[in-house]
N, C-alpha and C positions, 0 to 999 in steps of 0.2 A: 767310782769303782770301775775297774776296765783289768781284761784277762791282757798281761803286758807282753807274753811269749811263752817262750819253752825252755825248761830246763835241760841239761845234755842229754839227761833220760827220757824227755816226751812231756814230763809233768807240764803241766799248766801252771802260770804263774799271774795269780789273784792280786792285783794291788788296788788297797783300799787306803783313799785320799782321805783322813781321818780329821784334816788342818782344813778341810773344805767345806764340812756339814755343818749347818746353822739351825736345820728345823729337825726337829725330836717326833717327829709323831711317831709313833709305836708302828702301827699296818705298816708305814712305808717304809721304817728304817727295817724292820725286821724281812717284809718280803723281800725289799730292794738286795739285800747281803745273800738271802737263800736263792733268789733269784741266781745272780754270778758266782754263787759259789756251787750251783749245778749246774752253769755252765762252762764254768774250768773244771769240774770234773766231766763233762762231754766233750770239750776240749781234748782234755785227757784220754778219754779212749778212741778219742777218734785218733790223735795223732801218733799213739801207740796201739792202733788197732787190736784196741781191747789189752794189750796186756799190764798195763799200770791201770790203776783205779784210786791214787793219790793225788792230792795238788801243795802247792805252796801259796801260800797266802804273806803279802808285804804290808802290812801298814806304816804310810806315810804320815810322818804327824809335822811336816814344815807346816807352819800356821796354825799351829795349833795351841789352843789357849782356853782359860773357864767361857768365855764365848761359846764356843763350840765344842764344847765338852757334851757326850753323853750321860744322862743322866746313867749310875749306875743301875738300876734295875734294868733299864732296859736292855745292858751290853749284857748284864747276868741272863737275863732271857736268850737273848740270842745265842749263848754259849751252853747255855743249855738244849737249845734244840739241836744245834750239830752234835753236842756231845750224845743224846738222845735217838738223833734221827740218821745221825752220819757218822758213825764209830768207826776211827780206823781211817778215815777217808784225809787227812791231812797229814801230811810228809813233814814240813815244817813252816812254826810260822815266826816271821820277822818282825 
């Protein structure tokens, strides 16, 4: 996961290497995503000095296969706590 730039409007742009994670543990896959994804949203208002408070999020899925497949419960968590904790906050995602 790595904030890749900026969209023409300031947004921060989240891309998450999806082809690349191998271990599942719940603490770190869950903080690790909430972790970068409040920090392209400070991305975000830093380089819009406050006035966007959206980001875009890419997931890459080159390499990606049942190997490295998240278990679904866990992705359902994690979509649940943005949907929960950060409503509104995502522009679009790839």
């Amino acid at each position: 996961e790595e904030i890749r730039g900026y969209t023409k409007d300031g947004r921060a742009m989240f891309q998450n290497f999806v082809g690349n994670d191998t271990s599942w543990e719940e603490e770190y896959y869950t903080k690790g995503n909430i972790y970068m994804f409040e920090r392209a949203l400070a991305c975000t208002e830093r380089q819009t000095n406050g006035e966007k408070d959206k980001i875009v999020i890419f997931y890459d899925y080159n390499g990606y296969g049942l190997k490295n497949s998240p278990p679904p419960l866990l992705v359902k968590h994690l979509m649940s706590d943005f949907r929960d904790h950060w409503p509104e906050r995502l522009q679009h995602v790839f």
